[in-house]
N, C-alpha and C positions, 0 to 999 in steps of 0.2 A: 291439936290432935297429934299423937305420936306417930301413929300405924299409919305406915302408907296405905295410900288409896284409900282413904274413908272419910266419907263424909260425914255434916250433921245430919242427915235424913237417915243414914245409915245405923248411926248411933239413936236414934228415936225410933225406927222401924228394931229392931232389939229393945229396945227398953219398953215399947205398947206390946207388945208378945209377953214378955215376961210381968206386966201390968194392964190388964187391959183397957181399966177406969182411970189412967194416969194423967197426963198434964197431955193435950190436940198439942198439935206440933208447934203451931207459934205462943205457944205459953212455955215450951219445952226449948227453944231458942233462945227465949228471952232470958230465959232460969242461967242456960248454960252461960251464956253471954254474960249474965252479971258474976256468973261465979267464977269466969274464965279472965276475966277484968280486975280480979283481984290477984290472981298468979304473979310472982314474982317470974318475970322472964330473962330476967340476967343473973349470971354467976360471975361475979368476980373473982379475978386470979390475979396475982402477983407474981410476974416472970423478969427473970434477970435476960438481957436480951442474950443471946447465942444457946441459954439453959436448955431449951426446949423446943423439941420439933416433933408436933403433930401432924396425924396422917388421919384423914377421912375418907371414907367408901363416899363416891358421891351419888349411888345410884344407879339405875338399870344398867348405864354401862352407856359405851359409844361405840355407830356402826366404822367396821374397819375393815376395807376390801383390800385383798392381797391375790396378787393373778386372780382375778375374777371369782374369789373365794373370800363370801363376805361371811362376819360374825361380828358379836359383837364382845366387846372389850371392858375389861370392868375401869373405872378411873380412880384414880387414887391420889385425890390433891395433898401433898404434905404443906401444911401452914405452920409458920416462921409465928407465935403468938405475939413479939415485937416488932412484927414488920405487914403492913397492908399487904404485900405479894405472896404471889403463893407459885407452884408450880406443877400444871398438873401430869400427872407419869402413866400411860398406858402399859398394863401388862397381860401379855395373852394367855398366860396361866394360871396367876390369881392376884 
C-alpha cells in the first residue's frame, strides 16, 4: 500500500460502502493478496558510482529538544545508490 497509515480493513471498509454485495472481508484479502503477489516490486537502475545522490523524506520526523524546547524535526537521509551507507541530516526548517 502506498498511503500512509492505511490498512487492508481500511481499504475494504471503502470498497463494502461503495458495493455493498461485494466480496466479506476474507474473500477481499485473499483477492488483494493474489493480486498483490503478482506486482513487480523492484525497479532496476544502472548507476555509475559517485553519478548519483539521493535524498529521501524518511517520515514523520525525529523528537529534537533544545533548551527544554522540544519539536520535532523532519529527516532527510541522502543515499549513495553504489554504496549500503547512508547518512541521515536533520533540518529544523525543512
Amino acid at each position: 500500500m502506498r498511503t500512509k497509515h492505511v490498512t487492508l480493513s481500511i481499504v475494504w471498509k471503502k470498497y463494502i460502502e461503495g458495493e455493498p454485495g461485494g466480496y466479506r472481508y476474507l474473500r477481499f484479502c485473499e483477492l488483494y493478496r493474489a493480486w498483490e503477489g503478482r506486482l513487480s516490486v523492484t525497479m532496476r537502475q544502472s548507476h555509475a558510482a559517485g553519478d548519483k545522490l539521493f535524498v529521501n523524506y524518511a517520515g514523520g520526523g525525529v523528537p529534537v529538544v533544545i533548551d527544554r524546547f522540544s519539536l520535532r524535526a523532519p529527516l532527510w537521509p541522502p543515499l549513495h545508490p553504489s554504496s549500503p551507507a547512508s547518512f541521515p541530516s536533520i533540518n529544523g526548517t525543512r
